[in-house]
C-alpha positions in Angstrom: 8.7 16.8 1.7 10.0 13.2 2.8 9.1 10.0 0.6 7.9 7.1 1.7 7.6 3.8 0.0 5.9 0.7 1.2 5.7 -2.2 -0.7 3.3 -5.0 -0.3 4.7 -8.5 -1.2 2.1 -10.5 -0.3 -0.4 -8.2 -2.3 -3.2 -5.8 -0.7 -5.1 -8.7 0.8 -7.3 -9.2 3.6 -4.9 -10.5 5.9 -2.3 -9.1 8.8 0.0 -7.9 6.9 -2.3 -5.3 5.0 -3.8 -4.6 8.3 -0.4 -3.4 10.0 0.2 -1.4 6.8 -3.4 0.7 6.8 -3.5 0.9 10.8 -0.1 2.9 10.5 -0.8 4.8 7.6 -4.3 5.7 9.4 -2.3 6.3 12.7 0.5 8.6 11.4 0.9 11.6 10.6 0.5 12.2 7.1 1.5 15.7 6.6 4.7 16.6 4.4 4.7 13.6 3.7 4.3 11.6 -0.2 3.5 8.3 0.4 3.8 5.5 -2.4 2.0 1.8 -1.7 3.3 -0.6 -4.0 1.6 -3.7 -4.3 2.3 -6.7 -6.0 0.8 -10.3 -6.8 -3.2 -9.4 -6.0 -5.1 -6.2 -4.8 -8.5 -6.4 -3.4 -10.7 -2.9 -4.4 -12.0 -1.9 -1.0 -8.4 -1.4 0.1 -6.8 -0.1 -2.8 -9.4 2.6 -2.2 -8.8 3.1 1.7 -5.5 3.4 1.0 -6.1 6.4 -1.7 -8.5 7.9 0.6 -5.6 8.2 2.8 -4.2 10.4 0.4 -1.6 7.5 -0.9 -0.2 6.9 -3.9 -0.6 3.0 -5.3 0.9 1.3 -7.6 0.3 -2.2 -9.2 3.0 -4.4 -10.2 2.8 -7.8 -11.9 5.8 -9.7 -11.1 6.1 -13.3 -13.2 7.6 -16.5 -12.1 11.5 -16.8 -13.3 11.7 -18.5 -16.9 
């Protein structure tokens, strides 16, 4: 089984970014496949859930301004 990992940088927001990212992951062929979304500043519900209906993995990450 191959791993993939996709991480969000601009957060799982309603914009085109997160659009590119669920129109492949709904286009490809998931099988053998363990995929891992990783998102990071903001997540919006409705497409942290499409994204696990797709049988993906998510992960939230907080990551603060430099000190």
């Amino acid at each position: 089984m191959k791993k993939i990992i996709i991480v969000s940088t601009v957060g799982l927001i309603y914009d085109g970014i997160t659009s590119v990212i669920t129109s492949y992951l709904e286009a490809m062929n998931r099988e053998d496949l363990k995929i891992y979304v990783v998102s990071t500043i903001m997540s919006e519900s409705k497409i942290e859930k499409k994204i696990e209906e797709l049988g993906c993995e998510l992960s939230l990450i907080h990551i603060s301004e430099p000190t």
